[in-house]
SEBASE-70357 format. One record per residue (C-alpha): residue in one letter; z, x, y. Coordinates in pm, 1 decimal, m for minus. Example, Ala and Ser with C-alpha at 12.3 -4.5 7.8 and 13.67 -1.06 7.14 Angstrom:
2
(doro a (780.0 1230.0 m450.0))
(doro s (714.0 1367.0 m106.0))
END
This chain:
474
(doro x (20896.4 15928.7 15509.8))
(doro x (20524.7 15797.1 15462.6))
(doro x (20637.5 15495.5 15694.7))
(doro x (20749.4 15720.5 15988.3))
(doro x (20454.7 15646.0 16301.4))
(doro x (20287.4 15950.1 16412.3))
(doro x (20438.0 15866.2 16759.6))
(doro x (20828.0 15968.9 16631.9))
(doro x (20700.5 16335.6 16452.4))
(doro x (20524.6 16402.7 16786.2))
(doro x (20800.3 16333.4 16986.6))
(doro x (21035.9 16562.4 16671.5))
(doro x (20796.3 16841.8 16806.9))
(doro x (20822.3 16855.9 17099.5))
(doro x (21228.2 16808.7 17118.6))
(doro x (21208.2 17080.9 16836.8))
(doro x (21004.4 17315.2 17064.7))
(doro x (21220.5 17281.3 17361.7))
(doro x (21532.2 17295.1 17189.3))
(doro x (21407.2 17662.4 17007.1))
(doro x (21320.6 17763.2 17331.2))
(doro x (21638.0 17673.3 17450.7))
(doro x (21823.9 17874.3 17170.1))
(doro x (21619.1 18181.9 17246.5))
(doro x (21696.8 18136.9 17599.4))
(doro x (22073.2 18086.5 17577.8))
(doro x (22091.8 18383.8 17297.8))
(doro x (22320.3 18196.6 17016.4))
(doro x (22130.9 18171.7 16721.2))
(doro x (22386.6 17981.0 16566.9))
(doro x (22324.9 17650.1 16821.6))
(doro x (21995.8 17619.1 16518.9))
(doro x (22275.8 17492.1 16259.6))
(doro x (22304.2 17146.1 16503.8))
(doro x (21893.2 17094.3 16403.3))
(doro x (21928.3 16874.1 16177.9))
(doro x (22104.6 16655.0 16403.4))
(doro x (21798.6 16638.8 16643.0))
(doro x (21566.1 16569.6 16300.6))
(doro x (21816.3 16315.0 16210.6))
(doro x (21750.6 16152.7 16632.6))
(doro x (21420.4 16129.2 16558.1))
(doro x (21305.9 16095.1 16157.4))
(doro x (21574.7 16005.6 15903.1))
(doro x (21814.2 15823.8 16139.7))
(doro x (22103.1 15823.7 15909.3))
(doro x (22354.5 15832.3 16216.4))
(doro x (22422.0 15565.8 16329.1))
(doro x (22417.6 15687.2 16712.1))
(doro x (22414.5 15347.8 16887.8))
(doro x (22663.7 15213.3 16661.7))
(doro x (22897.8 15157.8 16993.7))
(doro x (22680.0 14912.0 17125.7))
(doro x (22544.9 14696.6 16786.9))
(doro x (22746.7 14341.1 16764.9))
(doro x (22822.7 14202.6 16464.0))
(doro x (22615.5 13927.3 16471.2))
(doro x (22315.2 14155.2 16534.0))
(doro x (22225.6 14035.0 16882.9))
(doro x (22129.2 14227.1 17203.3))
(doro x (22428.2 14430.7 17313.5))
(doro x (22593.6 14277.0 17659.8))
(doro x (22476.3 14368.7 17997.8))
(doro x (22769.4 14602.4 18001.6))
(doro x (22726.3 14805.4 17718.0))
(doro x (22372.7 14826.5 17872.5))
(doro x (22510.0 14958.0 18152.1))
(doro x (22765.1 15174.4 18051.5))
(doro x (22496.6 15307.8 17772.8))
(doro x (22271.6 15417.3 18131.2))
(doro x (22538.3 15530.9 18305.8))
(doro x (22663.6 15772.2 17986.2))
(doro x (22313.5 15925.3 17936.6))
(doro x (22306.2 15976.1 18357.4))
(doro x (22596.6 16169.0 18386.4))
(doro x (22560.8 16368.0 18107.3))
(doro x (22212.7 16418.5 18230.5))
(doro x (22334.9 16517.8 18621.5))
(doro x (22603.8 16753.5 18403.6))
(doro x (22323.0 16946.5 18203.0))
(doro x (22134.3 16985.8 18534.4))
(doro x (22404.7 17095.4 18772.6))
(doro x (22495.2 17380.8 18505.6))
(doro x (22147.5 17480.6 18380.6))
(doro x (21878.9 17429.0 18671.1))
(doro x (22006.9 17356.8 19027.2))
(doro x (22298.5 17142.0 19188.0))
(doro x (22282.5 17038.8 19564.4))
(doro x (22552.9 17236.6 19825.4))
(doro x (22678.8 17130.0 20156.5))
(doro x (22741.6 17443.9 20438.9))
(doro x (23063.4 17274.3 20567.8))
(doro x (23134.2 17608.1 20867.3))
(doro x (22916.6 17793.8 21112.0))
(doro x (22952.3 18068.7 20914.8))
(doro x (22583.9 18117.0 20853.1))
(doro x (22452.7 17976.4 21177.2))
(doro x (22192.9 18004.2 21218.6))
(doro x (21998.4 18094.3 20930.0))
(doro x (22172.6 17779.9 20785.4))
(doro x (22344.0 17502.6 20999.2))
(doro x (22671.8 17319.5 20932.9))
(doro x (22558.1 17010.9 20758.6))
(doro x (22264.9 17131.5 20571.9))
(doro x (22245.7 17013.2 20248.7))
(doro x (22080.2 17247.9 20011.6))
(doro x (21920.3 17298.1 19630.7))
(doro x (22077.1 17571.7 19490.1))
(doro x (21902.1 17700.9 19208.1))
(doro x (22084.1 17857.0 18899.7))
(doro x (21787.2 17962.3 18699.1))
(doro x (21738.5 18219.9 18993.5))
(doro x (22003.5 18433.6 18898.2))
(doro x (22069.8 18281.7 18564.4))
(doro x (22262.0 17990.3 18490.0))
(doro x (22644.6 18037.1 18354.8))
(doro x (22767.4 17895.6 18056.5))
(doro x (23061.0 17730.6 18171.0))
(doro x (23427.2 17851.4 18150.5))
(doro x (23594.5 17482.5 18154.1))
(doro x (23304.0 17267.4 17981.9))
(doro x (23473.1 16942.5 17965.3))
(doro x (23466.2 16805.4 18324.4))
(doro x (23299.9 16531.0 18558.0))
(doro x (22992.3 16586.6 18719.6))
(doro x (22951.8 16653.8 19098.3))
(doro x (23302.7 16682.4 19133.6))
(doro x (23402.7 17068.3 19168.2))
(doro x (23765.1 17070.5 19103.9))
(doro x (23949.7 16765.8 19234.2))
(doro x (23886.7 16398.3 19250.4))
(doro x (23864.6 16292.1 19602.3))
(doro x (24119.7 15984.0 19658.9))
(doro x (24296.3 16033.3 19313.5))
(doro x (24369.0 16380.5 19427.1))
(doro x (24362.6 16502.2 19041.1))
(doro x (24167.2 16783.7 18862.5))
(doro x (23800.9 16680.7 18767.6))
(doro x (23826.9 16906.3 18483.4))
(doro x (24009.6 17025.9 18140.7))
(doro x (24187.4 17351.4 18120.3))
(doro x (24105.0 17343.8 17718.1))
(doro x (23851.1 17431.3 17602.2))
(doro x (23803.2 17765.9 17776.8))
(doro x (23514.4 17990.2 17732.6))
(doro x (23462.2 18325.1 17855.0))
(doro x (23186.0 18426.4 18066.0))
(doro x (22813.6 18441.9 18005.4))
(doro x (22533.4 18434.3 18150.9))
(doro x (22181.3 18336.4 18064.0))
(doro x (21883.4 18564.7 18149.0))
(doro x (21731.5 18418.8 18484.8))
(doro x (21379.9 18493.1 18737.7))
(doro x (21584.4 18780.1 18882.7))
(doro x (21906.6 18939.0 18993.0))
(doro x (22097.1 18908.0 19342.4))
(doro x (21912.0 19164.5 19554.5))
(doro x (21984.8 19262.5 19955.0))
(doro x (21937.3 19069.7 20171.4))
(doro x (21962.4 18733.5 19934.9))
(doro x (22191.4 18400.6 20077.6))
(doro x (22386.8 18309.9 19747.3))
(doro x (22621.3 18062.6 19637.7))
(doro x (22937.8 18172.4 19473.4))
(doro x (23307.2 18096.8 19355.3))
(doro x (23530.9 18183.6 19664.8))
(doro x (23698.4 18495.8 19475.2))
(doro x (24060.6 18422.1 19626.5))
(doro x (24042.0 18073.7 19477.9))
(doro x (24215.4 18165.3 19172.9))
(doro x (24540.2 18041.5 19317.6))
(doro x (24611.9 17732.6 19560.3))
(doro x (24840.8 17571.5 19747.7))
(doro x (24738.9 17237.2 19694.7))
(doro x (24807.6 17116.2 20061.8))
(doro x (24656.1 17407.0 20251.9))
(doro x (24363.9 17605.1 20086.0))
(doro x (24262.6 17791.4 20429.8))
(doro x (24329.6 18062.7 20445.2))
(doro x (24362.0 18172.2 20106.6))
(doro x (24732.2 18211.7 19866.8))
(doro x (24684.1 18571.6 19961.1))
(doro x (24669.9 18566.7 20310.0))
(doro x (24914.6 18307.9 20321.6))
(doro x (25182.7 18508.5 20182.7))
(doro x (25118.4 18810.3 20335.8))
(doro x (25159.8 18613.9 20712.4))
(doro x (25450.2 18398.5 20563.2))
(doro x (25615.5 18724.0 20436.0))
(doro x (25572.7 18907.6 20792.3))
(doro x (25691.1 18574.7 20958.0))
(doro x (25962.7 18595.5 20751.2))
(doro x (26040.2 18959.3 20787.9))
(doro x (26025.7 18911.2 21171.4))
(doro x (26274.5 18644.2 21179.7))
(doro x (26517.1 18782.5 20912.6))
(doro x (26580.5 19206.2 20974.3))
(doro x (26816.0 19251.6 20722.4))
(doro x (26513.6 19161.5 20483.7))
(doro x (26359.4 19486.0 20533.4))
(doro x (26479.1 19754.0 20277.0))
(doro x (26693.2 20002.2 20405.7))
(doro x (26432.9 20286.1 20229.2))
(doro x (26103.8 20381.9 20347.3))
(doro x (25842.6 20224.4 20131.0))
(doro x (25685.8 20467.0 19864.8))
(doro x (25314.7 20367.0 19942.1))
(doro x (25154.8 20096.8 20080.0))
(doro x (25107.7 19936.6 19763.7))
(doro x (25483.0 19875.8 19713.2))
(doro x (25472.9 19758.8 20042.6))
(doro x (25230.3 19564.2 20068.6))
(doro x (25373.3 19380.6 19716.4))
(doro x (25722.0 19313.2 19880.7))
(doro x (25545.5 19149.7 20207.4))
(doro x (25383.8 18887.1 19953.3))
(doro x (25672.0 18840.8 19719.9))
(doro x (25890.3 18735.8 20014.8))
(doro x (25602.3 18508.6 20119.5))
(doro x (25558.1 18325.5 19777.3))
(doro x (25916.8 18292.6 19780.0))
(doro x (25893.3 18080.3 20088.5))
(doro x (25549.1 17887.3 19952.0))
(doro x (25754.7 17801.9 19675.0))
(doro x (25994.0 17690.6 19914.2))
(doro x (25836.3 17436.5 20111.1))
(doro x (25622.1 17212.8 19880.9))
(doro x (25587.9 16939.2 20167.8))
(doro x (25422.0 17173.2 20375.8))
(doro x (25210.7 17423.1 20123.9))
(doro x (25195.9 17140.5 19792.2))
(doro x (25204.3 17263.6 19418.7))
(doro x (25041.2 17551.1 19413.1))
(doro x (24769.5 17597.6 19113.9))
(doro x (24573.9 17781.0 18879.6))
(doro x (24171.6 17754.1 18904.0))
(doro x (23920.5 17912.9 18656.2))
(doro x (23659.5 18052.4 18785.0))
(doro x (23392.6 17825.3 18802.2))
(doro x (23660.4 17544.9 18930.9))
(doro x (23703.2 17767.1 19247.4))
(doro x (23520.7 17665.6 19614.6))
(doro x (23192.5 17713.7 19649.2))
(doro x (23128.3 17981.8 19954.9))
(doro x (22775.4 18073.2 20063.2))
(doro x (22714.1 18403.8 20263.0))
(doro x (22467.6 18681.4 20324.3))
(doro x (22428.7 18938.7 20000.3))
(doro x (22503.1 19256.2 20211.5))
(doro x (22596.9 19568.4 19977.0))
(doro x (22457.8 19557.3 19564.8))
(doro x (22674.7 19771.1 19291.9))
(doro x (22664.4 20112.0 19393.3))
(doro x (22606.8 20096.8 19705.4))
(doro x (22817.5 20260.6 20021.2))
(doro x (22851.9 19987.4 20257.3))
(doro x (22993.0 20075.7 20628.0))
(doro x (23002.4 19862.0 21011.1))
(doro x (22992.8 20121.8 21238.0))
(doro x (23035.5 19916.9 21618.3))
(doro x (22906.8 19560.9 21418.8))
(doro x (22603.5 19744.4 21285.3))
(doro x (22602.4 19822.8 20878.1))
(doro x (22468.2 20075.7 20714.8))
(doro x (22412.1 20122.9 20321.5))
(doro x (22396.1 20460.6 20210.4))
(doro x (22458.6 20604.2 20580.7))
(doro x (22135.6 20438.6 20704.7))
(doro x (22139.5 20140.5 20970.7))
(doro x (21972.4 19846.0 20829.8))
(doro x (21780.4 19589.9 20974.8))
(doro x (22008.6 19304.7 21130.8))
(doro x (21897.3 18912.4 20979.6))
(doro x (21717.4 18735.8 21255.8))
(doro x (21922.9 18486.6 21313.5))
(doro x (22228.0 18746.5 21301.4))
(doro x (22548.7 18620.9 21579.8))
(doro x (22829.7 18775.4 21742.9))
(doro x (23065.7 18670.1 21977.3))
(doro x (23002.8 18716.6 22353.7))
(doro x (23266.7 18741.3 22609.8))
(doro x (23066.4 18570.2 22914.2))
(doro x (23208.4 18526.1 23262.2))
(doro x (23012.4 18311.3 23499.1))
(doro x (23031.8 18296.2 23901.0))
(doro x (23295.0 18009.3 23854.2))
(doro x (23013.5 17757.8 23680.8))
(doro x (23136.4 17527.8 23423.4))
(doro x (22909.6 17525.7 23097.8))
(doro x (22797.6 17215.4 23079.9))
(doro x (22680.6 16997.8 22731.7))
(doro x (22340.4 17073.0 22823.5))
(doro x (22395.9 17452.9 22880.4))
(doro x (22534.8 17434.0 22486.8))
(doro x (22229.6 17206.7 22352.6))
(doro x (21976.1 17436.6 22481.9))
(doro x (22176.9 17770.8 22308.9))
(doro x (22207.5 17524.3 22020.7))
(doro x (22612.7 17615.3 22006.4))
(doro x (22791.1 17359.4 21795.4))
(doro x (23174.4 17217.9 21972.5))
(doro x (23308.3 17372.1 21659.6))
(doro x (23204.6 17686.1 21840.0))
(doro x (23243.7 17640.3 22153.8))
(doro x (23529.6 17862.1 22335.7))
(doro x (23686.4 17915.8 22653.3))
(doro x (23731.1 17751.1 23046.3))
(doro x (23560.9 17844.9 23372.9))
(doro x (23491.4 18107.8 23447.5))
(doro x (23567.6 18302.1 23081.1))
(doro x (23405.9 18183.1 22778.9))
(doro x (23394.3 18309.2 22407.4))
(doro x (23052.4 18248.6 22281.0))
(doro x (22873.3 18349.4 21955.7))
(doro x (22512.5 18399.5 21993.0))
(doro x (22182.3 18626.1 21889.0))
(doro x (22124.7 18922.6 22043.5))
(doro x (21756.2 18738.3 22167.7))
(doro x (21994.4 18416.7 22312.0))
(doro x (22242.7 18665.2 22477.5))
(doro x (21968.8 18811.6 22682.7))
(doro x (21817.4 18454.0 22784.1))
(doro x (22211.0 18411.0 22884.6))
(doro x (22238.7 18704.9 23076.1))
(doro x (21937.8 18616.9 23278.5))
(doro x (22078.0 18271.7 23440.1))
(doro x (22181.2 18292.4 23804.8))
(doro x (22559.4 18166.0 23694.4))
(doro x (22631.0 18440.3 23483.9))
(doro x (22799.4 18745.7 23578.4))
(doro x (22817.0 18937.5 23306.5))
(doro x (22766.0 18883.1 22876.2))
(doro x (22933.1 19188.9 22689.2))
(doro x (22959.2 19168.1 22295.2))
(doro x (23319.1 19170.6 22097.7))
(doro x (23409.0 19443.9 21937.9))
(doro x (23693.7 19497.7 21727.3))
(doro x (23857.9 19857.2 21680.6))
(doro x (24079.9 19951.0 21426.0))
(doro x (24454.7 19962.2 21585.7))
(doro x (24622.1 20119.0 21254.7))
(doro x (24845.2 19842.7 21122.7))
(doro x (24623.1 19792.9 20823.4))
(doro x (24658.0 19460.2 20838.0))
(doro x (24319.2 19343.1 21038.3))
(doro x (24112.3 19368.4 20725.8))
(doro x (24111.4 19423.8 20351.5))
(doro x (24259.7 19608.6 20172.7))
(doro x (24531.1 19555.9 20428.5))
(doro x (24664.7 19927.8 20414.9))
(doro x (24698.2 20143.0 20670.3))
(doro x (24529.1 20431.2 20475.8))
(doro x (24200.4 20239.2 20534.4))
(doro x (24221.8 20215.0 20916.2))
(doro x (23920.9 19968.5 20939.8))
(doro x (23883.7 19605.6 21112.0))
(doro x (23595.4 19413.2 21151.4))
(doro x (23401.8 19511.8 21342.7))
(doro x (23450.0 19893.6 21236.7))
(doro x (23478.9 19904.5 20831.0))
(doro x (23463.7 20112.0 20567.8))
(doro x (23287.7 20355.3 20393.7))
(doro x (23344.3 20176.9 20121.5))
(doro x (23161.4 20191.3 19737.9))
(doro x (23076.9 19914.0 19559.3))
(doro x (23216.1 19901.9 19211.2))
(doro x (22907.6 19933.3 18968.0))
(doro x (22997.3 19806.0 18554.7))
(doro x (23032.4 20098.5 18383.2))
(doro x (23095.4 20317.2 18660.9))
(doro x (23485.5 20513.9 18633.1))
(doro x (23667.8 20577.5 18919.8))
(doro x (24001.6 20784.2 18976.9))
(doro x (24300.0 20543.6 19058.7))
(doro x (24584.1 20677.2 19256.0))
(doro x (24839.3 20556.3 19483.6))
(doro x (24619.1 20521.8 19752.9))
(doro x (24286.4 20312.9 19663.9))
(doro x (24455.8 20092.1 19383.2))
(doro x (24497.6 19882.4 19673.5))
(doro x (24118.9 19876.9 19670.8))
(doro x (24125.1 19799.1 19307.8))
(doro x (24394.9 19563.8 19233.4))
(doro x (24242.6 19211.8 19174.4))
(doro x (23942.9 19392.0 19002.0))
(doro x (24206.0 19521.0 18741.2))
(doro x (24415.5 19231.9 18718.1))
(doro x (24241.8 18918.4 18834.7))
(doro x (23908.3 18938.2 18774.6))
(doro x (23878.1 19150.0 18474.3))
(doro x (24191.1 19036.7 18268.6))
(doro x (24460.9 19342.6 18269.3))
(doro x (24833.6 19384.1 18328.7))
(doro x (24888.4 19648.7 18583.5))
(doro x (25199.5 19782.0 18672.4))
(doro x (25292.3 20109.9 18951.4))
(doro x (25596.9 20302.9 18875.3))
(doro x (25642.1 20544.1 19205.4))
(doro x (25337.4 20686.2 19244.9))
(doro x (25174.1 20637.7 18842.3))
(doro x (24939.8 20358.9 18723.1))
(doro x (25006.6 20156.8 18449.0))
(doro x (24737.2 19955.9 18251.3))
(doro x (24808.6 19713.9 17965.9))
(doro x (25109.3 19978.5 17904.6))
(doro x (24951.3 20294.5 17927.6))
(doro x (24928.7 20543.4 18203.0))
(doro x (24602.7 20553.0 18383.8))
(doro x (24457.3 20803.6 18570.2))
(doro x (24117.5 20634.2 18560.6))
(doro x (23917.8 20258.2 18558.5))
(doro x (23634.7 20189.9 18417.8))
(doro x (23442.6 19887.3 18550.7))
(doro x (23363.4 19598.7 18323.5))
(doro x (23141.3 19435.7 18590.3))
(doro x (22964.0 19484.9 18919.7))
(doro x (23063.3 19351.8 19170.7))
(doro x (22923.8 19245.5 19543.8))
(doro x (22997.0 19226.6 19923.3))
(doro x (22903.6 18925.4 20104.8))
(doro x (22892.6 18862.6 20478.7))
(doro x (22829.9 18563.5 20679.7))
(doro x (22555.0 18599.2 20946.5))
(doro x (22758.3 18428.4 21227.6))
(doro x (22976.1 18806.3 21204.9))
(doro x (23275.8 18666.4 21405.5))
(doro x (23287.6 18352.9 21291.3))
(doro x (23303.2 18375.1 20932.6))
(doro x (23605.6 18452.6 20659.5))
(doro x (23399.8 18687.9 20409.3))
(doro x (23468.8 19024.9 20193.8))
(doro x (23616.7 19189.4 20511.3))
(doro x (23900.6 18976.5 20436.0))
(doro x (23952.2 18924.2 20070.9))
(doro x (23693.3 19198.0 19924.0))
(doro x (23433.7 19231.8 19658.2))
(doro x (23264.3 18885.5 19457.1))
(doro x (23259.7 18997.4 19105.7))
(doro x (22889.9 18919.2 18907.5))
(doro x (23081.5 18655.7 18722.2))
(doro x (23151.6 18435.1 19069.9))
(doro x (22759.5 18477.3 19166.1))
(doro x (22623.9 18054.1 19101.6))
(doro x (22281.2 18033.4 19243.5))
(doro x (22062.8 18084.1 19530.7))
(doro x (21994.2 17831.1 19817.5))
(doro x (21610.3 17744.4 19750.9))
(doro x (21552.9 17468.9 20008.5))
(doro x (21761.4 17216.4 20304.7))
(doro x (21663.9 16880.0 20126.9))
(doro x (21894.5 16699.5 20391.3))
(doro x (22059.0 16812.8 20740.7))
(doro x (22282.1 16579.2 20929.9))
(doro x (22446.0 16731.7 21268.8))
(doro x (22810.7 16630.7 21260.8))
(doro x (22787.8 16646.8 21658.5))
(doro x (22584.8 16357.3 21713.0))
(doro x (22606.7 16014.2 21535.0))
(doro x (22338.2 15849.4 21368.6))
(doro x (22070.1 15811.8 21378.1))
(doro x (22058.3 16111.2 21620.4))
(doro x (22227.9 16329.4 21390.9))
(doro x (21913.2 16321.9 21155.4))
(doro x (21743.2 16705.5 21200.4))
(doro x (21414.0 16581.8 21065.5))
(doro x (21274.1 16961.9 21171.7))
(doro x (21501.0 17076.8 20884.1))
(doro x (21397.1 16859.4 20583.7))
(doro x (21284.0 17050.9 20303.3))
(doro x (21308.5 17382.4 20490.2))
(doro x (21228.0 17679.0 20265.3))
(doro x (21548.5 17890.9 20254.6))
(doro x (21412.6 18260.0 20369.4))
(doro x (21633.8 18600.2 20350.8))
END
């Protein structure tokens, strides 16, 4: 021990510092036990840790092993980081224009919200869930742990652009992920229905629960079906789901409501994001928009709708009045979209909630220790919360709740849960269609655009250099 340089019990400290720091952070007391393998790294070195690349003649290990040693430590470094600190995010729809532009690439950061532990924690780095080419899972199903997460700078406020696990990613048909499993049985059960009358039950449905469950059971049936079309469908935990990224717009305990495309929390309006869209029927005088009419609006093709002299435009309230002032145009009038009482324009798909997009709710966020009543009519509102997200059987019998066995009359919540909205209103699949994002889903928060490419233009034009390392703002 008198040997050991000054240099290694420097180094021992300061490992040992950030690894009790570490400890304290994460909140397991028990991660001290693997000390003396970090004293062991640094002081006694009775493990032989490199024995994998010593020869048996005692030379320098091959160029290879070298290799192979760097690109070990790199990925398990990239692995540490991309759970931990930040990882990087690509918006792949318009959803968000144009706070944040298709092709943006951003830093996410995890320590904003507080990094996860992960539920599947034996998987490749900077591959989500399946390896492009090979077309196989990127990750093990065993171990699993359950979620945690680590204290971070703050908590998901109003207001705040976050990254999270696309909720209705549990289950996927492996050849068609959009829409979701959900949606895709309920249209592939109505399809069905439509084609086949004598499907339909010859008694009324007893709520729209039990129909609603019939619908989708006639819908996986014909998933199941037709596995050249819709693939195996599978299982994802959820930090294996999609990434999504939209607008923060209702916390726990909130009522959230779109009254005519405006919201309002708590029965008050609230103040619409800047860069907040919505579609525009425009009619012009017969005038074709032209590619430079589209540049100057800054309207991506993906976006771009309709023939001379009707188009279907999404753009700001501030562009739709630049808009209505050219000579061309006859008239700009914003989409609205009224309820028509099918209950099946919106969640929770029930025609006891008579909402649609442009016109939903009230509607309360669930709030963790919050109890609600359940009855026939909002366990429709309730359902994956119960079953899906926080791990019960439920069963209806008529018009009674069963949990785990048991009659219920009430829920309590486990977790809170959010409702997230994508600033581009009518072009983007958020909670209006599949519901609440429970806290366990929430990743990060978008921090900065390190790199934006336009997928419009080819390069080197597609470069945005305006955008490079542009601060993310609420």
């Amino acid at each position: 021990m008198q040997n050991i340089s000054l240099f290694r019990w420097i180094k021992l400290g300061v490992a040992s510092l950030v690894f009790i720091l570490w400890v304290i952070w994460v909140g397991n007391f028990w991660l001290l036990l693997l000390y003396p393998l970090l004293f062991d790294s640094y002081i006694t070195k009775k493990i032989p840790w490199d024995f994998w690349k010593k020869t048996k003649d005692g030379k320098k290990p091959s160029a290879i092993i070298e290799w192979a040693d760097a690109l070990i430590f790199a990925l398990f470094a990239v692995y540490m980081i991309n759970i931990f600190l930040f990882q990087n995010y690509k918006i792949p729809t318009s959803s968000l224009e144009k706070s944040l532009l298709v092709g943006d690439h951003l830093f996410v950061s995890k320590v904003s919200y507080g990094p996860r532990m992960p539920n599947t924690p034996i998987a490749f780095p900077l591959v989500q869930n399946t390896f492009p080419i090979f077309n196989t899972k990127s990750y093990t199903s065993w171990p699993h742990w359950d979620y945690k997460r680590l204290k971070g700078f703050g908590k998901v406020k109003r207001d705040d652009i976050v990254v999270f696990n696309f909720p209705a990613g549990d289950t996927v048909p492996f050849r068609q992920t959009n829409p979701d499993y959900y949606n895709l049985m309920m249209e592939a059960g109505k399809a069905q229905l439509m084609q086949n009358k004598k499907l339909m039950p010859k008694q009324p449905f007893a709520s729209n629960y039990e129909r609603n469950h019939y619908i989708m059971n006639i819908g996986r049936q014909v998933i199941a079906a037709d596995p050249s079309t819709f693939g195996e469908v599978l299982y994802r935990p959820v930090d294996r789901r999609d990434n999504y990224v939209k607008r923060c717009v209702a916390l726990p305990g909130d009522l959230f409501e779109i009254r005519s495309n405006q919201i309002y929390i708590n029965g008050e309006a609230v103040t619409n994001p800047e860069d907040i869209q919505h579609n525009y029927n425009i009619v012009t005088d017969g005038t074709t928009l032209n590619d430079r009419f589209y540049e100057k609006l800054s309207i991506s093709k993906a976006d771009q709708q309709g023939l001379a002299p009707n188009y279907y435009l999404p753009l700001s309230a501030d562009k739709a009045e630049q808009v209505k002032a050219m000579p061309f145009i006859k008239s700009v009038t914003i989409e609205e979209e009224k309820p028509n009482g099918s209950g099946f324009q919106v969640f929770p798909f029930s025609s006891d909630y008579n909402w649609s997009r442009d016109n939903f709710g009230p509607l309360k966020m669930p709030q963790a220790g919050e109890t609600v009543e359940l009855n026939i009519k909002n366990i429709v509102l309730y359902e994956r919360i119960i079953t899906a997200y926080e791990g019960n059987q439920l069963q209806v019998k008529g018009e009674e709740i069963y949990i785990n066995g048991e009659l219920a009359k009430h829920y309590t919540f486990k977790m809170d849960y959010y409702f997230m909205l994508g600033d581009n209103r009518h072009k983007s699949a958020d909670s209006r269609y599949w519901g609440f994002v429970p806290e366990d889903h929430i990743v990060g928060k978008p921090i900065l655009v390190w790199l934006s490419l336009d997928t419009d233009k080819s390069f080197p034009a597609n470069i945005r250099w305006n955008r490079f390392f542009k601060i993310v703002h609420n």
